[in-house]
C-alpha positions as MATLAB code, in Angstrom:
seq = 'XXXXXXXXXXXXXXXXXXXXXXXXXXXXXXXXXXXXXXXXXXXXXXXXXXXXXXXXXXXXXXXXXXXXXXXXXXXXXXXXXXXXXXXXXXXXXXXXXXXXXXXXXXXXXXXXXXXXXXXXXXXXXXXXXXXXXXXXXXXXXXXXXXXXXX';
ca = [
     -22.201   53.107   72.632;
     -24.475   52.892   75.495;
     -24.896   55.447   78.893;
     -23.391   54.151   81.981;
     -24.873   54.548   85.531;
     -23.002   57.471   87.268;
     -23.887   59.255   90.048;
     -20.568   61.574   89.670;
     -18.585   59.662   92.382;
     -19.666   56.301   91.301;
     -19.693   54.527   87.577;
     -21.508   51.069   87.218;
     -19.699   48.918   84.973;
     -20.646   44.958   85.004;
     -22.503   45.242   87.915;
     -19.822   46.249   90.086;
     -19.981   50.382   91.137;
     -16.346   51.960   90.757;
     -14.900   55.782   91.379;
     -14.586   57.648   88.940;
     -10.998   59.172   89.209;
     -10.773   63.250   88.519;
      -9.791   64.353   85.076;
      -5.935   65.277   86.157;
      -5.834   62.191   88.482;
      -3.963   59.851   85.802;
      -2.638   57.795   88.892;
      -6.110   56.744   89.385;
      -8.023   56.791   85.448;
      -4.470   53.972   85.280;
      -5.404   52.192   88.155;
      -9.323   52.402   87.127;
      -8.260   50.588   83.396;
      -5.683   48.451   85.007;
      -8.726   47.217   87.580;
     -11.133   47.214   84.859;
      -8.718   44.763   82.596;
      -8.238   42.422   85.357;
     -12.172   42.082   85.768;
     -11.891   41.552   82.120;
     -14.233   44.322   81.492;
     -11.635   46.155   78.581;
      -9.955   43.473   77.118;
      -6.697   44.159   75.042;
      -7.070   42.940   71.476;
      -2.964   42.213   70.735;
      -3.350   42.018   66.325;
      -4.864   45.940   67.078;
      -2.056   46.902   69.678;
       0.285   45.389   67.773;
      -0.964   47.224   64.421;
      -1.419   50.556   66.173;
       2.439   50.200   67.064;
       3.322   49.731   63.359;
       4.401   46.175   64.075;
       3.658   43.366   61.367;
       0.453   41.156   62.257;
      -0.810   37.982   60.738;
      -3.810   39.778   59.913;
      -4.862   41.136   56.308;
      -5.844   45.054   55.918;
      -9.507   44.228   55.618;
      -9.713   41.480   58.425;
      -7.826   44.283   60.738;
     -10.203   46.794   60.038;
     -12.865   44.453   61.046;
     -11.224   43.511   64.569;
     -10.860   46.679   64.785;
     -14.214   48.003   64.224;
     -15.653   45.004   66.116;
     -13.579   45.597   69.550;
     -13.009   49.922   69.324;
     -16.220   50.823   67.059;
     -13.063   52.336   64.677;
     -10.651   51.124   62.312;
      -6.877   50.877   62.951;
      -6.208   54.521   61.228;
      -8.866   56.196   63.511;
      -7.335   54.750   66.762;
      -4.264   56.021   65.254;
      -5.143   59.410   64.821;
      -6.607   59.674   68.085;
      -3.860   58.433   69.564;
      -1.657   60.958   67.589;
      -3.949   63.875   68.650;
      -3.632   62.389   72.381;
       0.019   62.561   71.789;
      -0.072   65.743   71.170;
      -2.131   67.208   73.658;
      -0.139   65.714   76.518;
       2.940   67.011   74.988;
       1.501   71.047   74.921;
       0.220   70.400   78.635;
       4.042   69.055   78.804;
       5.227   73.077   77.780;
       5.640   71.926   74.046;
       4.891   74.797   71.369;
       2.769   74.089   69.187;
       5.283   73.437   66.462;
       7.661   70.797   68.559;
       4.233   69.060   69.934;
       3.255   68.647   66.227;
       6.220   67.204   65.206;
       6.879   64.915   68.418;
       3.061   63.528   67.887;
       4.208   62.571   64.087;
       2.172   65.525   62.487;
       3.802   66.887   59.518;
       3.393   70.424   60.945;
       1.325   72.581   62.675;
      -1.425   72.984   60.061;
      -2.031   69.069   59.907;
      -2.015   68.883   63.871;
      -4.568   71.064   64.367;
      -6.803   69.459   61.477;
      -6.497   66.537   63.536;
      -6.765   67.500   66.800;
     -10.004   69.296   65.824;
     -11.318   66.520   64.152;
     -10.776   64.142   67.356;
     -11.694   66.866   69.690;
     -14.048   69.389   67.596;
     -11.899   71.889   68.576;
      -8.254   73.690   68.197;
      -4.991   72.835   70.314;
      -4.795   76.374   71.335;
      -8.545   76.812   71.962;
      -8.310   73.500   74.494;
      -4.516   74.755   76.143;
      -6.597   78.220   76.547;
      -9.630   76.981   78.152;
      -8.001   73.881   79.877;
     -10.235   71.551   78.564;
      -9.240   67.639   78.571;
      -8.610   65.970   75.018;
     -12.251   64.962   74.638;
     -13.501   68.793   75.753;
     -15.845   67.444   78.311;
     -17.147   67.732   81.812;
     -19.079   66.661   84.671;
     -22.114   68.443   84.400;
     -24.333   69.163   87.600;
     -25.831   65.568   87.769;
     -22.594   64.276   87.329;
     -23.058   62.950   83.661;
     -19.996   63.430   80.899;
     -21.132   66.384   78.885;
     -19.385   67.820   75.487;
     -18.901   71.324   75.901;
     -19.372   73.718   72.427;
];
């Protein structure tokens, strides 16, 4: 994982200087990865999306943990659970409790979803709904860089 140049406005990616959409803007963070796939910047692997979506690939275990770890620096069950604890945190911004968000986002129950949202975002669903923090619990600092709040 390497920095990227960003000024707060602006993100260098490739050479070529882009906005950086606001954290509730998800018109524009869409339009910023649909650009950014285009310029084939983010590529989509399809064996990994098609894994991730529980759908049979010609690819062993082992060799899909590999792609995996080459193209998302994680294997297949990581990007899973992130995606799980992503699941859930759009579905308590959505007015979910805590118990129907767990359940909708394929957690067992409560207990296990926020053992997994903590370990993909160091800290509890209710702590982040309370404090309004994104799913990653960062923000721009004063220079405009990403920074993890405690």
């Amino acid at each position: 994982m390497r920095d990227l140049p960003c000024d707060g406005a602006f993100v260098e990616i490739g050479g070529v200087r882009l906005p950086v959409p606001g954290y509730a803007d998800t018109r524009a963070l869409e339009e910023l990865v649909t650009l950014l796939h285009r310029q084939g910047v983010l590529v989509t692997d399809e064996a990994i999306a098609a894994a991730l979506a529980g759908d049979a690939t010609a690819y062993s275990d082992r060799q899909l943990r590999r792609r995996s770890s080459a193209a998302a620096g994680m294997g297949p069950k990581q990007l899973q659970q992130l995606a799980r604890a992503r699941a859930a945190y759009r579905l308590l911004h959505a007015g979910r409790t805590l118990a129907e968000a767990a359940v909708e986002a394929g957690y067992s129950d409560q207990a296990h979803m926020t053992r997994g949202v903590r370990a993909v975002a160091g800290t509890s669903p209710a702590r982040i709904l309370a404090a309004d923090l994104d799913s990653f619990g960062s923000r721009p600092g004063e220079d405009g860089r990403i920074v993890q709040l405690p």
